[in-house]
C-alpha positions in Angstrom: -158.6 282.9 107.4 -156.9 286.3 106.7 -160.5 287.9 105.4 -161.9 286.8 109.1 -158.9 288.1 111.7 -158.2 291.3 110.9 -154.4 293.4 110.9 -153.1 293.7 114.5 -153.1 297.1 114.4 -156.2 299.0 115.6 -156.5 301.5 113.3 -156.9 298.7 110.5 -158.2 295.8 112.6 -161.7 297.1 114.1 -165.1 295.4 112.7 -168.0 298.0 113.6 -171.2 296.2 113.0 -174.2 298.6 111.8 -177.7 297.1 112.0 -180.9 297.7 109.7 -183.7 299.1 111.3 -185.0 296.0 112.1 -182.3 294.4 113.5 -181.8 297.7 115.5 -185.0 297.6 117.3 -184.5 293.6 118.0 -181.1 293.7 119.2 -182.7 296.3 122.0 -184.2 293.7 123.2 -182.7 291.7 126.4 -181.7 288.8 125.1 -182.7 285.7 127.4 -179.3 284.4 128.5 -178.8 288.0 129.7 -180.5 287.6 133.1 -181.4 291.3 133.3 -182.3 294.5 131.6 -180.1 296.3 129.2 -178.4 299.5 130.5 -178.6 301.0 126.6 -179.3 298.7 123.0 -176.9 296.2 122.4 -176.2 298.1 118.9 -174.6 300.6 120.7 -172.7 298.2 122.9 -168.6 298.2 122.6 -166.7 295.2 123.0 -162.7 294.6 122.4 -161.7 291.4 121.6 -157.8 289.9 121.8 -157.1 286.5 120.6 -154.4 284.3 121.0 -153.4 283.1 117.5 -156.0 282.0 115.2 -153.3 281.0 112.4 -151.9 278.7 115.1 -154.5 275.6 115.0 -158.3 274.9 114.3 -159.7 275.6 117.9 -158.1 279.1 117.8 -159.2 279.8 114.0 -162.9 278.7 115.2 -162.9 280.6 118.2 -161.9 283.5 116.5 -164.4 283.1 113.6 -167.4 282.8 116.1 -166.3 286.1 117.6 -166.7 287.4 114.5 -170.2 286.2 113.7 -171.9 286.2 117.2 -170.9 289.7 117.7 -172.8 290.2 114.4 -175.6 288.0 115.6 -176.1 290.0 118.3 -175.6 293.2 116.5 -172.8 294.9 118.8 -170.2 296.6 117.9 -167.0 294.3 118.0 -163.4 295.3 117.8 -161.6 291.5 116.9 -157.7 291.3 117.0 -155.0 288.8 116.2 -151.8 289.2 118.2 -150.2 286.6 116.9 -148.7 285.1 119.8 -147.2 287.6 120.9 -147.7 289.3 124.3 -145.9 292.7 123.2 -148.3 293.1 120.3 -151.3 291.9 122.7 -149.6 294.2 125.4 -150.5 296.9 122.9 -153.7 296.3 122.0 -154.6 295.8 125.2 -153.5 299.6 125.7 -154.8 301.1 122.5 -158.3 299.2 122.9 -158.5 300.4 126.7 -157.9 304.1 125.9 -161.3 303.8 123.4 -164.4 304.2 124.5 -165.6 300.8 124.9 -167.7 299.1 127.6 -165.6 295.6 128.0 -163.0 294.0 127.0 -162.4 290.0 126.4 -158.5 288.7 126.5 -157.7 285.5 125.8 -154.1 285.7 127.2 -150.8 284.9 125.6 -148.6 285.5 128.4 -149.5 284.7 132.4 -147.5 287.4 133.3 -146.5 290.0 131.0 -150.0 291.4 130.2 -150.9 292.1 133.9 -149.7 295.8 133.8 -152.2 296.7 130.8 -154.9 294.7 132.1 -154.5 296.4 135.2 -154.5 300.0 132.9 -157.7 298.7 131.9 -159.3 298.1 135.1 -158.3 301.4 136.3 -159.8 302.9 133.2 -163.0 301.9 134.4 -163.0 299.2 131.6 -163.9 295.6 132.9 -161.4 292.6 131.6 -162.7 289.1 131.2 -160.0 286.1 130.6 -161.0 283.7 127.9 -159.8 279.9 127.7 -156.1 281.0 129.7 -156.2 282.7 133.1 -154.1 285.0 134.0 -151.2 284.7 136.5 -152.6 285.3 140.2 -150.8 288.9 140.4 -153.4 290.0 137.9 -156.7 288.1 138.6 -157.8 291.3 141.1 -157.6 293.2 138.0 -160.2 290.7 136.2 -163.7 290.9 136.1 -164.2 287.1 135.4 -162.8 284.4 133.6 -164.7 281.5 131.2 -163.2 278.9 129.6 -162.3 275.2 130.0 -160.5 273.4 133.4 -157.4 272.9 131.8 -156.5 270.9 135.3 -159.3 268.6 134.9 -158.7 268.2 131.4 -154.7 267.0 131.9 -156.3 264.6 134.8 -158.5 263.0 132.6 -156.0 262.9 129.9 -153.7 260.9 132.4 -156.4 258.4 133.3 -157.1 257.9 130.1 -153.9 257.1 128.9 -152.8 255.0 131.6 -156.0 253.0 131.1 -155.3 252.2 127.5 -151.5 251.4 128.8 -153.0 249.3 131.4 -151.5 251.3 134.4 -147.8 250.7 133.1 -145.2 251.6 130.2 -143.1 254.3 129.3 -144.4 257.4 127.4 -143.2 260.7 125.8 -145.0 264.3 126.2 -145.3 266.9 123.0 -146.0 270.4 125.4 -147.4 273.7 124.4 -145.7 277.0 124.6 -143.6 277.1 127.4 -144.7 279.8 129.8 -148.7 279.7 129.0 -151.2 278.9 131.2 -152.8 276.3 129.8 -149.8 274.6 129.1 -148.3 275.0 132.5 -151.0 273.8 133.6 -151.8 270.5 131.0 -148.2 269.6 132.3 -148.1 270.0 136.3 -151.6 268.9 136.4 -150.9 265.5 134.2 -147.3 265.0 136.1 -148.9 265.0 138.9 -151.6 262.8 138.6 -149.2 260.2 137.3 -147.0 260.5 139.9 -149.8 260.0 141.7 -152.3 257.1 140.7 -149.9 256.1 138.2 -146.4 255.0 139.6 -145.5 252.3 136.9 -146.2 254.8 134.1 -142.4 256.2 133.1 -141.5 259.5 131.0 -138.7 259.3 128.9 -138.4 262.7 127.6 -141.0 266.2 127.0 -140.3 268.4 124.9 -142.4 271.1 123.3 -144.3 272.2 119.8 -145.7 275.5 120.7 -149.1 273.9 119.7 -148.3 273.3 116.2 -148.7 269.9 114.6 -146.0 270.3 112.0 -142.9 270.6 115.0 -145.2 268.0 116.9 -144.4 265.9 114.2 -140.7 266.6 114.2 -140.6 265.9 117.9 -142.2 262.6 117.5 -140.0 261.9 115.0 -136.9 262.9 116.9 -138.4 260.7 119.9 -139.0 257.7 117.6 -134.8 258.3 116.9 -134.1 258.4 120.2 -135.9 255.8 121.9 -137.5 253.6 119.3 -139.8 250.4 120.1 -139.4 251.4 123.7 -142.3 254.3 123.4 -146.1 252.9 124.5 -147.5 256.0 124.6 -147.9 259.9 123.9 -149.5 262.8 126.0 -150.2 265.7 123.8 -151.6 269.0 125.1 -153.9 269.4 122.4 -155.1 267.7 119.2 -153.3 269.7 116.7 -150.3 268.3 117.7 -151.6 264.8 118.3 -152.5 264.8 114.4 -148.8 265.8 114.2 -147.6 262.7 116.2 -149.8 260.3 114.8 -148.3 261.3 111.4 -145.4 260.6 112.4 -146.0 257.0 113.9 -147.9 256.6 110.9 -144.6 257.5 108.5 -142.4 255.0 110.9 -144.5 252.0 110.1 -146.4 251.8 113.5 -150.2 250.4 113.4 -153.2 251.8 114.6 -153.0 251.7 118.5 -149.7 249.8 118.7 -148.5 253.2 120.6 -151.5 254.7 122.2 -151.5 258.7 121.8 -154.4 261.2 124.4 -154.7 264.3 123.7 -156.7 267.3 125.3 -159.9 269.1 123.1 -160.5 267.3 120.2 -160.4 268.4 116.7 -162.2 266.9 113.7 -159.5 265.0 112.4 -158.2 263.5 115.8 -161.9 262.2 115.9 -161.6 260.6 112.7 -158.2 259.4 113.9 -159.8 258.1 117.2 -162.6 256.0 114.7 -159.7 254.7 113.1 -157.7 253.6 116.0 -154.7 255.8 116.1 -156.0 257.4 118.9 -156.9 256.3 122.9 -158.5 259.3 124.2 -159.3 263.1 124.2 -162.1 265.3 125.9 -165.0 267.4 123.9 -163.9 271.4 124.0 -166.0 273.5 121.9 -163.9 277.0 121.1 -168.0 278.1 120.0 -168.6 277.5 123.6 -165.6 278.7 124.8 -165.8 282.1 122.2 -170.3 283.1 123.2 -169.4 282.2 126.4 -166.8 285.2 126.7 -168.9 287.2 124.8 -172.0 287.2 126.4 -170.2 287.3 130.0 -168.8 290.3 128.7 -172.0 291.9 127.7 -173.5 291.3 131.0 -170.7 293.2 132.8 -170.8 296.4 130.4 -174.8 296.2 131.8 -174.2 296.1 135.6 -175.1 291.9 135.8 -173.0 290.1 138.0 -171.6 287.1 137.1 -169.7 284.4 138.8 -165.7 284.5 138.6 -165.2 282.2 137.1 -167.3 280.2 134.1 -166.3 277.0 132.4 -167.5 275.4 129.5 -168.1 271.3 129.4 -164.8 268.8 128.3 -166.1 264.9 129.0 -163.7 262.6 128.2 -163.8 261.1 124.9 -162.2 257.3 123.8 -163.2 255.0 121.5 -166.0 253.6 123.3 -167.6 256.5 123.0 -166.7 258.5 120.2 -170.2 257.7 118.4 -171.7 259.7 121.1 -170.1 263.1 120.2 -170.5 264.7 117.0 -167.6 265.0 114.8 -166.0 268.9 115.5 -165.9 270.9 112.9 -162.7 272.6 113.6 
């Protein structure tokens, strides 16, 4: 992982990708997703890339890894940082990447807020932004030039439905949350809650609580759940499959069978798949981070060349349960 996510600094961090010959004279060509002509040779196109935290889970580490090689693919030149998490340090980069001569820029937020005034020093730099997976908070989406990624909304919808159908629209659950005060988790909570409240009325939450995406504390907090409220618990909303793997571990070290609590998740990793075979777990959706990382990437590309693009781009998440997990391919992240 370390040999593929560079040091956060810029100095250190930057991956300049030189082409043969060759490769030079076919990366000139318009590629066909393009939808237009190149304004110069994608070899001497420059593109900054900010993560969120590929140490943090699989999707993250994937999505940052295909950066890496389909920037190579296409033969650009690619800087690729790691913040860590941390909006001051993606505040930064942000603001050292923008005062380089580059001809986009992709962020895939950690912060709604706090990255708004270098994104906006961006913009103003003539450098065009695109969000990636998280959108920005509305005070800085004038400052964007368009945003791909998944409908985290729809996703927290579906993972409602899902789990009140294996619960058979009744019983009390618990909620393992992402990092309080991101997007996407803001938004896998209020969107969930509300569709409960909704459709749902006989559904109860005993507690929420969250793991900052990280299955190891998911664990803890379903342990600390299973302490507090026992044989009571019928089901588990997780807000991404890292930290479903983390709860199932722990219903799995308290004795529980397979599906005797049901556990949904959003984006599905290879592991919560094999889980799902198993029956440990009722439900998730399909969310590629390849998808969600080219998609980004050649969005990008088309703004550094003058091609418009809609503002915002998402990426496919159909449920997935274990009626249909033979139809998807196991992930490999």
């Amino acid at each position: 992982m370390n040999s593929m996510i560079k040091s956060i600094k810029l100095t250190v961090a930057s991956v300049v990708l030189m082409a043969s010959a060759t490769g030079l004279a076919m990366a000139q060509d318009a590629p066909d997703w393009l939808g237009g002509e190149l304004k110069k040779p994608l070899a001497e196109t420059r593109i900054g890339i900010t993560v969120l935290y590929p140490g943090s889970n699989a999707y993250q580490a994937k999505y940052a890894e295909t950066a890496e090689s389909y920037t190579k693919e296409l033969g650009i030149q690619a800087i690729v940082l790691d913040p860590q998490g941390d909006p001051a340090t993606q505040f930064d980069q942000i603001q050292d990447m923008s005062s380089q001569p580059i001809d986009a820029l992709v962020v895939w937020p950690t912060s709604q807020n706090a990255l708004i005034p270098a994104i906006r020093q961006a913009s103003r730099n003539g450098i065009p932004v695109i969000t990636s997976n998280s959108p920005i908070g509305e005070a800085g989406r004038r400052y964007i030039a368009g945003h791909t990624g998944p409908d985290d909304c729809a996703q927290a919808e579906q993972s409602a439905e899902m789990l009140a159908e294996s619960l058979g629209g009744k019983g009390d659950i618990v909620v393992v949350e992402g990092t309080p005060g991101y997007t996407v988790s803001i938004l896998r909570k209020n969107c969930f809650l509300d569709k409960m409240a909704d459709s749902y009325p006989d559904i109860n939450i005993l507690a929420s609580q969250t793991a900052e995406w990280n299955r190891e504390k998911a664990q803890t907090v379903m342990e600390t759940f299973l302490t507090q409220f026992g044989d009571e618990i019928d089901g588990v909303y997780a807000f991404d499959d890292g930290m479903g793997l983390g709860v199932i571990s722990a219903l799995q070290g308290a004795g529980k069978a397979p599906g005797e609590v049901k556990v949904v998740t959003c984006n599905q990793f290879g592991e919560g798949w094999d889980a799902m075979k198993e029956g440990w777990h009722s439900g998730s959706n399909k969310q590629s981070p390849v998808d969600d990382a080219i998609l980004a990437i050649q969005t990008a590309i088309k703004i550094a060349n003058g091609i418009e693009v809609p503002p915002l781009q998402g990426i496919e998440t159909p449920k997935v349960t274990p009626e249909n997990v033979d139809e998807f391919e196991r992930p490999s992240w």
